[in-house]
N, C-alpha and C positions, 0 to 999 in steps of 0.2 A: 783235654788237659788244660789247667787252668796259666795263666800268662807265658802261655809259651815254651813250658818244659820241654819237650821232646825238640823244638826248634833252638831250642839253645845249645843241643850237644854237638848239633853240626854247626852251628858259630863260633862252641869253643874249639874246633877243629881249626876254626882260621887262623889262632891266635898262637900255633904251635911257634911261627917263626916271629916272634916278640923280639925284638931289640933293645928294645930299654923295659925290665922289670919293675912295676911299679912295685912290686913287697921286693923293696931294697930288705939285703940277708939281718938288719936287725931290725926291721920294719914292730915299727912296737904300737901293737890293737889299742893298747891303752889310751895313744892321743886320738885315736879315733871317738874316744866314751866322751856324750855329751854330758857338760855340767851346766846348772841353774847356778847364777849369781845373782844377789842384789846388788842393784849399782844404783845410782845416783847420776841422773842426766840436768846438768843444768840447773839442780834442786831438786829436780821430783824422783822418789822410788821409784823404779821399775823390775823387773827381772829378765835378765837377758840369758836366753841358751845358748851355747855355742859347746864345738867339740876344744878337747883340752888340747890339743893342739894350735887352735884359736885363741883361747886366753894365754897362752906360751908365749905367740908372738907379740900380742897386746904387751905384757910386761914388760916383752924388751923392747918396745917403741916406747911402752913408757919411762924404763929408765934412763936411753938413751935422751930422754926429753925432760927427766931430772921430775917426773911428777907421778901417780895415781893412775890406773888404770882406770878409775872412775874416771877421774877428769882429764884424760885422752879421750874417751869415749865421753863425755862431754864435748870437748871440740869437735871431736867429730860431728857429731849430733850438730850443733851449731850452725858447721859450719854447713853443714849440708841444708839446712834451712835458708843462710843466708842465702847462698851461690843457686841452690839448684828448690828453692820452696820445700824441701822435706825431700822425704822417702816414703815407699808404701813398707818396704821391708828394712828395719833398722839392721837384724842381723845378719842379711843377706849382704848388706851394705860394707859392715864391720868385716867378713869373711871376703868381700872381696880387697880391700885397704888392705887387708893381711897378707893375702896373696902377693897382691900388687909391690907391697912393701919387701917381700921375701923373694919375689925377680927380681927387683931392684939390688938389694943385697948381696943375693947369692951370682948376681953377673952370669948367669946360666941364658937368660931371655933379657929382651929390651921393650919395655909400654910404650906406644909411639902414644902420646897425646892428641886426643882429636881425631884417632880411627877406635871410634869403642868397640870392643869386642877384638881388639888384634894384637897378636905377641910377634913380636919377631924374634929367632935365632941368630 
């Protein structure tokens, strides 16, 4: 059996006693659908994928910031070059800002600064 089918039915057996449902009851597949944009980083075309739930939050950090989601994703871009020399993964990058900015937000989780990789409750 190819990646593990027959061992996934007794895995999803563990998952009977779930406490928090990740398909929240209007959970909508749609922002899951990746889109292709043309953006503008800085001056130069590129095109960046991300799922529609990603360019969602983009919009509203850009308008809470009174500009373009191009030129959000311009400083971004930027600013990541200044502080940390670049990225290998620009949209990896973008996806986690979004994230990051949507704990901040939603006061559900706290980003301690300075331990990467940790959320706290």
């Amino acid at each position: 059996m190819g990646r593990g089918v027959g061992k996934g039915i007794r895995e999803i057996s563990r998952f009977q006693d779930v406490k928090v449902d990740p398909f929240v009851r209007e959970f909508d597949m749609g922002l899951a659908q990746p889109l292709s944009r043309s953006v503008r980083l800085n001056g130069f075309a590129t095109c960046l994928r991300l799922e529609q739930v990603y360019w969602d939050i983009l919009a509203d950090i850009a308008k809470v910031n009174s500009c373009t989601v191009s030129a959000l994703l311009s400083y971004v871009d930027r600013e990541v070059h200044l502080r940390h020399g670049g990225v290998k993964n620009f949209s990896g990058l973008v996806r986690v800002v979004c994230v990051v900015h949507s704990l901040k937000e939603g006061g559900g989780f706290r980003f301690k600064a300075g331990q990467a990789g940790r959320l706290e409750v």
